[in-house]
C-alpha positions in Angstrom: 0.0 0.0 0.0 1.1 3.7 -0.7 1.1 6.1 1.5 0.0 9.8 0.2 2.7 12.2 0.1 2.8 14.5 2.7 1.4 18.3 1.8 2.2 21.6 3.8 -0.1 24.7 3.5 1.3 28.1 5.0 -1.0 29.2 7.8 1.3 32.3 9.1 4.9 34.0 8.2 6.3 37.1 9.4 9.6 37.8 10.1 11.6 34.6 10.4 8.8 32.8 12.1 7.1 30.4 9.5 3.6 28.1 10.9 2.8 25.4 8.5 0.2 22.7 8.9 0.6 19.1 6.9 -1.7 17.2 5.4 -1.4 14.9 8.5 -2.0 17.2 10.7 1.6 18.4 12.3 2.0 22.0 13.0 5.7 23.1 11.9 6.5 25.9 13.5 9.5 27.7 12.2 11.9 30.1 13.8 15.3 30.8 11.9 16.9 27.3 11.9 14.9 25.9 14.7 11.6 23.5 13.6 9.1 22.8 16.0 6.6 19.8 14.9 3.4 19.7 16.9 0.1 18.4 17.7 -2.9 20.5 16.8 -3.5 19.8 20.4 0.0 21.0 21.7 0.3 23.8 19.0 -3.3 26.0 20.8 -1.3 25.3 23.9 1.8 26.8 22.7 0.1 29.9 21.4 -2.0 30.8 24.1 0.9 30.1 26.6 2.3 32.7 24.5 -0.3 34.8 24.4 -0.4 35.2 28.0 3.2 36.0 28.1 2.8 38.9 25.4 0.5 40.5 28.2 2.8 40.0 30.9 5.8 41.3 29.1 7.0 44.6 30.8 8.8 47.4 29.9 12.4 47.3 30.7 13.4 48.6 34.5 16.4 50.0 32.9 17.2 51.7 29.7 20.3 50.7 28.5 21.3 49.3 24.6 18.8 46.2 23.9 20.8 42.8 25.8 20.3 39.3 25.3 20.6 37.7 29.0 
């Protein structure tokens, strides 16, 4: 038996984050060199985790040049 071939469709891109969903079902989401595959399931998780953080993100206490920490 054959298997179909696996299809992605582009759901989101901007910037260097890519969110594609396969034909299976996998959510691939894509930042620079870094692939995450999830569950449908785990991939609402992600974003609203993530959308609760984009609320709780201050301002910084301290202005000084942008760091990485």
């Amino acid at each position: 038996m054959r298997q179909r071939a696996c299809v992605r469709r582009r759901l989101a891109a901007e910037g260097g984050c890519i969110v594609d969903q396969c034909s299976h079902g996998t959510v691939h989401v894509t930042i620079g060199d870094v692939t995450l595959r999830l569950s449908r399931e785990g991939f609402q998780s992600l974003a609203s985790t993530l959308r609760f953080a984009v609320e709780q993100v201050a301002e910084p206490e301290t202005k000084r040049p942008t760091l990485l920490c």
